[in-house]
OpenMM code with the backbone's topology and positions (N, CA, C; nanometers):
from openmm import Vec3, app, unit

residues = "UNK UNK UNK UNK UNK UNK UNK UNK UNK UNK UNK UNK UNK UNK UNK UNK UNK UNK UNK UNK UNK UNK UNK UNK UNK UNK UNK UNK UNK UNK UNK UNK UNK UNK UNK UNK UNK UNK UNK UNK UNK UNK UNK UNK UNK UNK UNK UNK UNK UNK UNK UNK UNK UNK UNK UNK UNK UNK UNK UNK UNK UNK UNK UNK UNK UNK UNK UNK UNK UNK UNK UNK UNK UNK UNK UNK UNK UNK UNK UNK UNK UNK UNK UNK UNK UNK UNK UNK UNK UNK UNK UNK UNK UNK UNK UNK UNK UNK UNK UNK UNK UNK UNK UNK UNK UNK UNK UNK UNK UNK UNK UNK UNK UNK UNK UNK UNK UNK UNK UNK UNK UNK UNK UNK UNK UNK UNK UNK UNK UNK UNK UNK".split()
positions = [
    Vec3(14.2489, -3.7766, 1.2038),
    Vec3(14.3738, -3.8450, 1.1738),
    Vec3(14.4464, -3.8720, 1.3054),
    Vec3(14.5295, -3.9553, 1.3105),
    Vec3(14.5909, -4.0328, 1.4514),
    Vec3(14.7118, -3.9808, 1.4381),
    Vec3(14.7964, -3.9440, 1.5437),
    Vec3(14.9373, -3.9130, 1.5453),
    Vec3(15.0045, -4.0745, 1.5730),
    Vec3(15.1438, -4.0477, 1.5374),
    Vec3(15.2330, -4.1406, 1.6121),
    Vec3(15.2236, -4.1578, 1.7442),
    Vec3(15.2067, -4.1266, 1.8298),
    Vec3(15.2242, -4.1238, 1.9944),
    Vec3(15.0908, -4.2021, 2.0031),
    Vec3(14.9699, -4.1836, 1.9397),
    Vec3(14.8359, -4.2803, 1.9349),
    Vec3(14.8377, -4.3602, 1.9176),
    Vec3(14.9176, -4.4154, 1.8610),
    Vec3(14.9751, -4.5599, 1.7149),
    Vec3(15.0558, -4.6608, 1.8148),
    Vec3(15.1258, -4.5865, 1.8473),
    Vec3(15.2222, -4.6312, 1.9637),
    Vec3(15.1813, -4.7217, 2.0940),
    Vec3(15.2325, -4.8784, 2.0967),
    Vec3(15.1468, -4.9202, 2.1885),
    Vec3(15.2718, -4.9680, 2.3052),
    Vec3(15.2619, -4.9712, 2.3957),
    Vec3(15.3493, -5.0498, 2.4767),
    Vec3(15.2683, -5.1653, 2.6084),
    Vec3(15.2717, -5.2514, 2.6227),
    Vec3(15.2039, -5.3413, 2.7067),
    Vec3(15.3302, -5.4326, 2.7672),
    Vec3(15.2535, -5.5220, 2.8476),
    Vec3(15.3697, -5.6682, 2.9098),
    Vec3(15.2846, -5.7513, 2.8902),
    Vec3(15.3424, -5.8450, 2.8015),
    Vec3(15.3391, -5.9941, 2.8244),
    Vec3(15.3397, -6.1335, 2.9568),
    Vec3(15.2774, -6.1143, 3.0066),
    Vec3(15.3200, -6.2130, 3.1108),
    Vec3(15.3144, -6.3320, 3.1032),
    Vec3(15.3740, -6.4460, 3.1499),
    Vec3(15.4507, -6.5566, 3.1473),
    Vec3(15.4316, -6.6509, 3.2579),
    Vec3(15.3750, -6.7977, 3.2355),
    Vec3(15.3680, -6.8698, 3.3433),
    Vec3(15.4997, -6.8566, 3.4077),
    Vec3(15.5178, -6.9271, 3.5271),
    Vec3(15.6225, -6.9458, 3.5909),
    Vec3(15.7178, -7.0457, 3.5149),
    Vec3(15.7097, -7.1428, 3.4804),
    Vec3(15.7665, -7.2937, 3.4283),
    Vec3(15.7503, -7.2483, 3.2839),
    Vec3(15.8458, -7.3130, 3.2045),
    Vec3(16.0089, -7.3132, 3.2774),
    Vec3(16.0644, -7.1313, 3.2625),
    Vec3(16.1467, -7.1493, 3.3455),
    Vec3(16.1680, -6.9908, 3.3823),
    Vec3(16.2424, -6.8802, 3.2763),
    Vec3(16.3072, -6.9773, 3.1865),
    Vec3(16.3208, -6.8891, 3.1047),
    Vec3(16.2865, -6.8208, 2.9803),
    Vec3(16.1538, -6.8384, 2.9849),
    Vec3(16.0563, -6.8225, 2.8540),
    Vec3(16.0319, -6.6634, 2.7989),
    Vec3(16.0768, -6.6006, 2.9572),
    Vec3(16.0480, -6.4269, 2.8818),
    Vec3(16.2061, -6.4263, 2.7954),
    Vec3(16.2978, -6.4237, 2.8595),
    Vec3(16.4110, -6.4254, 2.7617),
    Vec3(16.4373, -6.5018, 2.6151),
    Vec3(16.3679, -6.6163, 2.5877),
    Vec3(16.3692, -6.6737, 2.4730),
    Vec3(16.2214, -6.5671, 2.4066),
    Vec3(16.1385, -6.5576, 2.4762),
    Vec3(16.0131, -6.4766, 2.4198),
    Vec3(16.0790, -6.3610, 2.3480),
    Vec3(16.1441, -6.2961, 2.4385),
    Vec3(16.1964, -6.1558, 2.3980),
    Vec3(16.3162, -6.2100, 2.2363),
    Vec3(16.4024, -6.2981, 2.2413),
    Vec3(16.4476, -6.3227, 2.1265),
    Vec3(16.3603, -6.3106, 1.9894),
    Vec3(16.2485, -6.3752, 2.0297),
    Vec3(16.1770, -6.4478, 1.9494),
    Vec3(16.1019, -6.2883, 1.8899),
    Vec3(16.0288, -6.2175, 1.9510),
    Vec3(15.9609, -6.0819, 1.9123),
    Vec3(16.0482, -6.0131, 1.8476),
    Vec3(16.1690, -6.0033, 1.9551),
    Vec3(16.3101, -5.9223, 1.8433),
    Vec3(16.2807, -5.9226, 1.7145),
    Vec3(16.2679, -6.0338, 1.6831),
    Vec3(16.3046, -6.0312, 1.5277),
    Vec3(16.2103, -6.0023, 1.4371),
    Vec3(16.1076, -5.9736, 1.5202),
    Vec3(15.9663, -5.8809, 1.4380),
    Vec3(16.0090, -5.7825, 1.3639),
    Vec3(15.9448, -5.7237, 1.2112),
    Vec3(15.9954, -5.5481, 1.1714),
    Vec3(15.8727, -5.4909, 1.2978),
    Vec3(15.9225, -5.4221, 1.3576),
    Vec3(15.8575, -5.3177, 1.4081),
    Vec3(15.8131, -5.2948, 1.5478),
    Vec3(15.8919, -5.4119, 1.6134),
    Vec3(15.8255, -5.4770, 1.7444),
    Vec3(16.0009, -5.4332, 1.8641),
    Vec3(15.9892, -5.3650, 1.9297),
    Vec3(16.0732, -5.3417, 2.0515),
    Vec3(16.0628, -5.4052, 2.1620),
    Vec3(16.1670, -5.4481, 2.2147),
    Vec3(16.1449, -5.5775, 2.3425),
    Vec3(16.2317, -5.5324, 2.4463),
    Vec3(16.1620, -5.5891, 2.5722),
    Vec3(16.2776, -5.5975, 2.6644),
    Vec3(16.1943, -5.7005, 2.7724),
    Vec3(16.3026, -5.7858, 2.7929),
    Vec3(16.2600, -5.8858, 2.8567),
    Vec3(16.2927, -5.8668, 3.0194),
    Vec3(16.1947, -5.9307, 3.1219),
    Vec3(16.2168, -5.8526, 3.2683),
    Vec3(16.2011, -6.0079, 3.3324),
    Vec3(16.2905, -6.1184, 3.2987),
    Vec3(16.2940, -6.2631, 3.3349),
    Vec3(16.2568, -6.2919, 3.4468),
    Vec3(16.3318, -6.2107, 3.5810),
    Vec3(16.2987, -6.1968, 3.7091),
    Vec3(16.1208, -6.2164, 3.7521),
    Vec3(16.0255, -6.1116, 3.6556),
    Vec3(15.9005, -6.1139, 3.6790),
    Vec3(15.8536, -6.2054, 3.6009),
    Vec3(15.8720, -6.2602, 3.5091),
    Vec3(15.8298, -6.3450, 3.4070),
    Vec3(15.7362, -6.2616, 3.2825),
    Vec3(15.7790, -6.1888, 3.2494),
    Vec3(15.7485, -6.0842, 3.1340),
    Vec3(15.8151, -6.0334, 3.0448),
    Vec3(15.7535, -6.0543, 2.9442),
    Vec3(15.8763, -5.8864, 2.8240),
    Vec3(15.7564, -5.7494, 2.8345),
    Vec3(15.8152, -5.6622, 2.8196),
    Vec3(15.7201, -5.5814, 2.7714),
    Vec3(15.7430, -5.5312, 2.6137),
    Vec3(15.6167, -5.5072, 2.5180),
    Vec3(15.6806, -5.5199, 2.4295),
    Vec3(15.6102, -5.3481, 2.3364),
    Vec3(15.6626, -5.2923, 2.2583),
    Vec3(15.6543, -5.1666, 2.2367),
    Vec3(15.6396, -5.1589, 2.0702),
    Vec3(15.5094, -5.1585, 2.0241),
    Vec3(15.4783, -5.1610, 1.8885),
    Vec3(15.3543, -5.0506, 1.8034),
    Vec3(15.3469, -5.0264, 1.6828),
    Vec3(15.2503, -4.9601, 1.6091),
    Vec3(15.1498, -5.0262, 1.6221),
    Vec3(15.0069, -4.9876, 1.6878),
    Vec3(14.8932, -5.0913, 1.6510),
    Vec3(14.8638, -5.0645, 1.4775),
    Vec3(14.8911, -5.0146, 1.4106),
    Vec3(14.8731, -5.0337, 1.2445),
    Vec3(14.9451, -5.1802, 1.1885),
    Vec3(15.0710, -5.1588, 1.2545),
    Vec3(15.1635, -5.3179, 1.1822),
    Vec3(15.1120, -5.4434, 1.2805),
    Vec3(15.1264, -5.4207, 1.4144),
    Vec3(15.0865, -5.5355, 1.4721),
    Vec3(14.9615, -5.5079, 1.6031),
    Vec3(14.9142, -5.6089, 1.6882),
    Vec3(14.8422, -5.6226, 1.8299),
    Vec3(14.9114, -5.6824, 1.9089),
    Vec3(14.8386, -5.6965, 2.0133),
    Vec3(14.9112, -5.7769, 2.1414),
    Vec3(14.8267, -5.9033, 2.1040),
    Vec3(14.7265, -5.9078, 2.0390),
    Vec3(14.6485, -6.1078, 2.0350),
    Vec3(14.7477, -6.1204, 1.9396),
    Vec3(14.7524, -6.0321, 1.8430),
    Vec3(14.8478, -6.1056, 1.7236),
    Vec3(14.9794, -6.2079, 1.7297),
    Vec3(15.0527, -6.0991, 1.8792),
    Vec3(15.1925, -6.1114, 1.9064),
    Vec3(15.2042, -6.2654, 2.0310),
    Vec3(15.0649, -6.2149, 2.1123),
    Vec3(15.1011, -6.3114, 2.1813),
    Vec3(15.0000, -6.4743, 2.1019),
    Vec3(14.9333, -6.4696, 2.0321),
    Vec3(14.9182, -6.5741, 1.9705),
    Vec3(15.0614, -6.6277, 1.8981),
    Vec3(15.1098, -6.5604, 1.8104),
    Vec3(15.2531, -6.6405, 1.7924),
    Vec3(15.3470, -6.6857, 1.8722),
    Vec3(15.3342, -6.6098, 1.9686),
    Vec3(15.4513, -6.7183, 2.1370),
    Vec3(15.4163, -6.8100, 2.1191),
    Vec3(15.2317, -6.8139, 2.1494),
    Vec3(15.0959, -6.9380, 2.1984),
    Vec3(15.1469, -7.0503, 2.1104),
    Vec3(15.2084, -7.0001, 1.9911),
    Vec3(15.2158, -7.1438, 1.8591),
    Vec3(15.3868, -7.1853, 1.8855),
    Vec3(15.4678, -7.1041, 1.8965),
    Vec3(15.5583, -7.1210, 1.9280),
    Vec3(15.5810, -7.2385, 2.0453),
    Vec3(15.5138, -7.2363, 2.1483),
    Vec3(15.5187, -7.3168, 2.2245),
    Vec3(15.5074, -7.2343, 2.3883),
    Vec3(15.4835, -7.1370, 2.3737),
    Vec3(15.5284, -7.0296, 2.4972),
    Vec3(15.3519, -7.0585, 2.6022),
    Vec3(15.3835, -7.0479, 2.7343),
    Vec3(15.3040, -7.0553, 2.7989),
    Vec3(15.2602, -6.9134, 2.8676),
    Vec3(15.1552, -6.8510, 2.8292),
    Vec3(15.1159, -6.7316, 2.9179),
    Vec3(15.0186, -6.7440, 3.0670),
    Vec3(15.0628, -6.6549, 3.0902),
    Vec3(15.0020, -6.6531, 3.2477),
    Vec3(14.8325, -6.6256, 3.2248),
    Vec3(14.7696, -6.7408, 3.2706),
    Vec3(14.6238, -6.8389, 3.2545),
    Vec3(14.5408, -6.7590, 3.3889),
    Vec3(14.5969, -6.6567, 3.4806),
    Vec3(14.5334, -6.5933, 3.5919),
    Vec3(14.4008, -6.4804, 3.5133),
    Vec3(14.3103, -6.4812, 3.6015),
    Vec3(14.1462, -6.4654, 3.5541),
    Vec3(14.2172, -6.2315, 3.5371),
    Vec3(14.2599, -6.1766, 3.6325),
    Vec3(14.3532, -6.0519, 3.5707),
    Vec3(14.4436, -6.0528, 3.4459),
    Vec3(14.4829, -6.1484, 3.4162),
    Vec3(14.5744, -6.1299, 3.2780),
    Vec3(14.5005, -6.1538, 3.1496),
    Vec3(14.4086, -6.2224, 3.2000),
    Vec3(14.2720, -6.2586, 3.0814),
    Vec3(14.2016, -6.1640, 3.0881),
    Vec3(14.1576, -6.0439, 3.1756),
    Vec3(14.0662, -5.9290, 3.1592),
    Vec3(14.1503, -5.8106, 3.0945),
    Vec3(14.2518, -5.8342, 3.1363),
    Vec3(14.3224, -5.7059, 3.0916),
    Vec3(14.3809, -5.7251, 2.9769),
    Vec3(14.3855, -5.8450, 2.9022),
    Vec3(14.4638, -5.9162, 2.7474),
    Vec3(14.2950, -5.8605, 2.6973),
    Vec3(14.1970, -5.9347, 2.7097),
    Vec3(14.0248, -5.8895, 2.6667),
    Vec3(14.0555, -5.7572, 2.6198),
    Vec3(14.0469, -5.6726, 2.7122),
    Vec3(14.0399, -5.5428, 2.7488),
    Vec3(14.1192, -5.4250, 2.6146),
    Vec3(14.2719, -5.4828, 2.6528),
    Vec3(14.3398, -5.4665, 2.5130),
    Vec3(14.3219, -5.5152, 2.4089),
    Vec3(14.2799, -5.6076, 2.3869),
    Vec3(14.2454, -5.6735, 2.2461),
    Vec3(14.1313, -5.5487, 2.1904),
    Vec3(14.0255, -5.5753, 2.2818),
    Vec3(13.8751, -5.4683, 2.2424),
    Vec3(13.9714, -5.3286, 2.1695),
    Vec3(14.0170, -5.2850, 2.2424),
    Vec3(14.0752, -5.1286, 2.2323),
    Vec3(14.1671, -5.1836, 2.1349),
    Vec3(14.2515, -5.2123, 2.1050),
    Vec3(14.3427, -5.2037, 1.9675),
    Vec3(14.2517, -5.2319, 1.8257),
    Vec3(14.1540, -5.3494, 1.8586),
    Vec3(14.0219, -5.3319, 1.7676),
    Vec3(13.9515, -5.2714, 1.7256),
    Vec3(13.9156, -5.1920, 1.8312),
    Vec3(13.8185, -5.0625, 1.7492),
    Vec3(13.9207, -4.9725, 1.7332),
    Vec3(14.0481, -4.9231, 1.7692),
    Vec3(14.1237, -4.8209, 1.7373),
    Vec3(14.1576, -4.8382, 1.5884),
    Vec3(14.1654, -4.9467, 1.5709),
    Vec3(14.2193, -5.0028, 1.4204),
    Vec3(14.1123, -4.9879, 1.2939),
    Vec3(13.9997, -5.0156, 1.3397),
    Vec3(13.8388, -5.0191, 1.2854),
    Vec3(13.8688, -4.8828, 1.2480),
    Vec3(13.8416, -4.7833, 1.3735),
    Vec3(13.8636, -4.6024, 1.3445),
    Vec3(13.9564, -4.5887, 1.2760),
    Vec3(14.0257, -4.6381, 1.2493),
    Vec3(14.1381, -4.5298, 1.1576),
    Vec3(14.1505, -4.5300, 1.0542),
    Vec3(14.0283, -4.6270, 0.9865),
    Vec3(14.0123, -4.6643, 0.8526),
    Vec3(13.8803, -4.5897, 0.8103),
    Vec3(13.8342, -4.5644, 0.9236),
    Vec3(13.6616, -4.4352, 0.8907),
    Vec3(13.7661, -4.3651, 0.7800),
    Vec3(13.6487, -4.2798, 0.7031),
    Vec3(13.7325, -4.1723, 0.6474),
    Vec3(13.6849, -4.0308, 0.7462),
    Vec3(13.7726, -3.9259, 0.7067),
    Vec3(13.7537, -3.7940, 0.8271),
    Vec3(13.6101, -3.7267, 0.7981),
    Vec3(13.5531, -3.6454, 0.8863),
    Vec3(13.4019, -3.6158, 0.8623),
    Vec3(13.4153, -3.4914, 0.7487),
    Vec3(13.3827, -3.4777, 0.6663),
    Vec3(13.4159, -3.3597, 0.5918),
    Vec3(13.3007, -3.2332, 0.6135),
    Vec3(13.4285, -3.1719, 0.6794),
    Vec3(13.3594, -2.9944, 0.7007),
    Vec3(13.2730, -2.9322, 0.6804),
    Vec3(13.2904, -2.9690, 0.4978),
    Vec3(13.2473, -2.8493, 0.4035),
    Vec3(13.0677, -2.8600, 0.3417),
    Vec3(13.0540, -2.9793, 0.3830),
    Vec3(12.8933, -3.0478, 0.3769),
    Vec3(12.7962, -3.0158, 0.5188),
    Vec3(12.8949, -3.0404, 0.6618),
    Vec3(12.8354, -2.9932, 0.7296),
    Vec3(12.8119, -2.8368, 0.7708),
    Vec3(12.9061, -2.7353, 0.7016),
    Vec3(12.8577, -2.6151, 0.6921),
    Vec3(12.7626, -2.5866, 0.6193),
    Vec3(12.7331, -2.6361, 0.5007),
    Vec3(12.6225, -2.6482, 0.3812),
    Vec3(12.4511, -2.6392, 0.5285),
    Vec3(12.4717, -2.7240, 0.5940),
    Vec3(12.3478, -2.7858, 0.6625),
    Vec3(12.3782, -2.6659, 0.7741),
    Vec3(12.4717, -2.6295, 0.8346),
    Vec3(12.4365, -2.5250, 0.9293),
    Vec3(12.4105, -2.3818, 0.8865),
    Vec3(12.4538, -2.3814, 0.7545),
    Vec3(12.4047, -2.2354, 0.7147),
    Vec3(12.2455, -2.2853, 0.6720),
    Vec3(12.1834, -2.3397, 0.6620),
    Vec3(12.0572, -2.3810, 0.5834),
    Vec3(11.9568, -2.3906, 0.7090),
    Vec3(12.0324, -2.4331, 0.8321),
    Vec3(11.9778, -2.4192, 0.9681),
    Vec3(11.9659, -2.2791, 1.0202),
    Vec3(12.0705, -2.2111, 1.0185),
    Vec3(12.0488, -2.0746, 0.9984),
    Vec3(11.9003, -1.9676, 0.9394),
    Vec3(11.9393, -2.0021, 0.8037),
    Vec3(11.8085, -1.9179, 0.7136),
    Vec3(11.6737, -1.9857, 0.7492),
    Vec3(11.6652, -2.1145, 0.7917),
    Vec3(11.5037, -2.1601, 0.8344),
    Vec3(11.4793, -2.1416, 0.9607),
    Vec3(11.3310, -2.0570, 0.9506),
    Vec3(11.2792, -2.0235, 1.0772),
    Vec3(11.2609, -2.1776, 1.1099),
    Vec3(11.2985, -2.2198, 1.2620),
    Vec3(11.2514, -2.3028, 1.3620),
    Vec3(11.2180, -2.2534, 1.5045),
    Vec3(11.1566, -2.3497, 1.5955),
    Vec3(11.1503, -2.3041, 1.7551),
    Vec3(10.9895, -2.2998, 1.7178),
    Vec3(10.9222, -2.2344, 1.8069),
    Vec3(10.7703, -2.2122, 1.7812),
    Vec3(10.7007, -2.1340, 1.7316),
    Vec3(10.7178, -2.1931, 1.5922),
    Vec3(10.7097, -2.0914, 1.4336),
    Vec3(10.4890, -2.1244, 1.4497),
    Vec3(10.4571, -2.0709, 1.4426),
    Vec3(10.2884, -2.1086, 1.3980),
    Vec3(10.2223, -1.9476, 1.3202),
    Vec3(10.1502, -2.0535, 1.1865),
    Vec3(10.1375, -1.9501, 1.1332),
    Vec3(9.9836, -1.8308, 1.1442),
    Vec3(9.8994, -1.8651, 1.2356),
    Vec3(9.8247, -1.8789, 1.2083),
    Vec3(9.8469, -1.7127, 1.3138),
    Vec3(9.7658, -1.6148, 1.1929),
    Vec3(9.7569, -1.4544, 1.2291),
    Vec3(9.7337, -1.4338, 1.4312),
    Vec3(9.8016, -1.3460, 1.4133),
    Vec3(9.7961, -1.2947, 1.5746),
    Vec3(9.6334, -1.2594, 1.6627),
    Vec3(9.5597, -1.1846, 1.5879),
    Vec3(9.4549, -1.1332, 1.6352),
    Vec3(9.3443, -1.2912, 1.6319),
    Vec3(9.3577, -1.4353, 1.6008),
    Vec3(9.3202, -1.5170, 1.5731),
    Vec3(9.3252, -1.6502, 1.6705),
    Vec3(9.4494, -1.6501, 1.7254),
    Vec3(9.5176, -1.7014, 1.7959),
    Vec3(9.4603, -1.6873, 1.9501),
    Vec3(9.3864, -1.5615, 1.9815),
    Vec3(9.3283, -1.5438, 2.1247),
    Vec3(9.1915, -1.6211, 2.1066),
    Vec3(9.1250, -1.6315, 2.0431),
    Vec3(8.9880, -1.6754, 2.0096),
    Vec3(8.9789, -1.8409, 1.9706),
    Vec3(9.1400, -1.9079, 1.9668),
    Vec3(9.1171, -2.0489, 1.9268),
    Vec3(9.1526, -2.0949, 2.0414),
] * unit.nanometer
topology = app.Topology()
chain = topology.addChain("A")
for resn in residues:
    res = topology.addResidue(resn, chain)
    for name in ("N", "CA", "C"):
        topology.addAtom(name, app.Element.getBySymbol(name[0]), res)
């Protein structure tokens, strides 16, 4: 099972340069998400934005700027590291829908490992064994 603090994502958005005020309208615009925390850093051209990966992602979030009209920063680092996060909020999301391994089946199999002789079991009589 995942705690809150796991769930918990925080990243930055980054932002072409033109026109300059797109993290501040960006940051409006996420505001008004349920579940999505913003703060916009205009100066760098970024929000960073602070969410549950259960309710939302960062492709999710920044695909809706993308439709909105918002331009993200197109540099070959902001595309490995957007990749990068996408992968990981994906399979984190995938996992948390496994169900948990249950205990009580795999004790079944280690006590059963237990009672059977293994290792180099051969049955064949001792006094027999020098002569083959």
């Amino acid at each position: 099972m995942t705690t809150p603090v796991e769930r918990a994502k925080t990243h930055d958005i980054v932002f072409f340069a033109l026109p300059p005020d797109q993290a501040v309208q960006a940051a409006r615009a996420l505001g008004r998400l349920p579940g999505v925390v913003v703060q916009s850093c205009s100066a760098e051209h970024r929000v960073s934005v602070h969410y549950d990966v259960m309710e939302h992602t960062l492709q999710e979030l920044e695909a809706q700027l993308q439709q909105n009209g918002f331009h993200l920063d197109g540099s070959i680092l902001q595309k490995i590291k957007r990749a990068i996060v996408y992968y990981t909020e994906d399979v984190q999301r995938d996992n948390m829908h496994m169900p948990e391994h249950p205990t009580k089946t795999r004790d079944v199999y280690v006590q059963m490992w237990d009672h059977h002789p293994h290792g180099d079991h051969d049955d064949t009589p001792e006094e027999l064994r020098r002569y083959l």
